[in-house]
C-alpha positions in Angstrom: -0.3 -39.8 -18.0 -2.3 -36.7 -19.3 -6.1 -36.6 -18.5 -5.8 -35.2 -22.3 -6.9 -38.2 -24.3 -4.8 -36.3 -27.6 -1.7 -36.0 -25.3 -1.1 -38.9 -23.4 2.3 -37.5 -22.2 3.9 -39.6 -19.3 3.9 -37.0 -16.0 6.6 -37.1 -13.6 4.5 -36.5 -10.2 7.6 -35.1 -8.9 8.5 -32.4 -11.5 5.1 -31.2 -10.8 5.4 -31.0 -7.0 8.6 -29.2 -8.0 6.9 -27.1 -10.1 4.0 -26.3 -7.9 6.3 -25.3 -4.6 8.1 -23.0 -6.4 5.2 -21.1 -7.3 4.0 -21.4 -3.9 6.8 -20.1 -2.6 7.1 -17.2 -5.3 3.7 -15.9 -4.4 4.5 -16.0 -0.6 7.8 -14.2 -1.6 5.4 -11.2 -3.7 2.8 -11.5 -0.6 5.4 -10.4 1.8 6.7 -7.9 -0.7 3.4 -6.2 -1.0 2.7 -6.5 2.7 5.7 -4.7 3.4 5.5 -1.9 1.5 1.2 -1.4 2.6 2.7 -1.7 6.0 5.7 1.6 5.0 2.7 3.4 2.8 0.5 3.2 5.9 3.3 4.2 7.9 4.2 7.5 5.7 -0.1 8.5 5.5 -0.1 8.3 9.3 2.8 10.6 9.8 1.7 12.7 7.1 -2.1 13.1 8.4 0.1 14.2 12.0 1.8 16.5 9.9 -1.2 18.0 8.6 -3.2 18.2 12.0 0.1 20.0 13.0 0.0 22.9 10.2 -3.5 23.3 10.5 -3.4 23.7 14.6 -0.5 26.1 13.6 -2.2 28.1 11.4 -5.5 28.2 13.6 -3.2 30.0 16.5 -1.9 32.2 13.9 -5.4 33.1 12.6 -6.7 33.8 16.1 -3.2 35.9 16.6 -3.4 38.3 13.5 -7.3 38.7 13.1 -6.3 38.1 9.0 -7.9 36.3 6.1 -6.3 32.9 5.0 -7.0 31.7 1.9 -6.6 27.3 2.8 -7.8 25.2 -0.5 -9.1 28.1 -2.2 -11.8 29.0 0.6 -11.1 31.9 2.4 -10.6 32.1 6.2 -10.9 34.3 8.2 -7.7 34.5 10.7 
């Protein structure tokens, strides 16, 4: 019965095991969900940090090549 001394409703301790895997299993289901897409953000930051270590080595050698000013997040370098 309810611990609720106004309710007194007969509880089927079954329905509620029921009730509580399902949840269980629902948040597992999100938990994975989320992992997995942390786990493909991660993935696209790492091979976008490459990317940048990339442009910037490029335009370095460039620099060093033509001797000109670069302007690179509104400071200006010179090349």
């Amino acid at each position: 019965t309810c611990a609720n001394t106004r309710c007194g409703a007969t509880l089927d301790a079954f329905e509620f095991l029921r009730t509580n895997a399902h949840t269980i299993e629902r948040a597992w289901l999100n938990y994975r969900q989320v992992s997995r897409q942390a786990s493909e953000i991660a993935e696209r930051v790492h091979v976008l940090k490459k990317e940048e270590a990339r442009l910037r080595a490029m335009i370095k050698r460039l620099q060093d090549k033509s001797g000109a000013v670069l302007a690179v997040r509104g400071k200006d370098t010179t090349l």
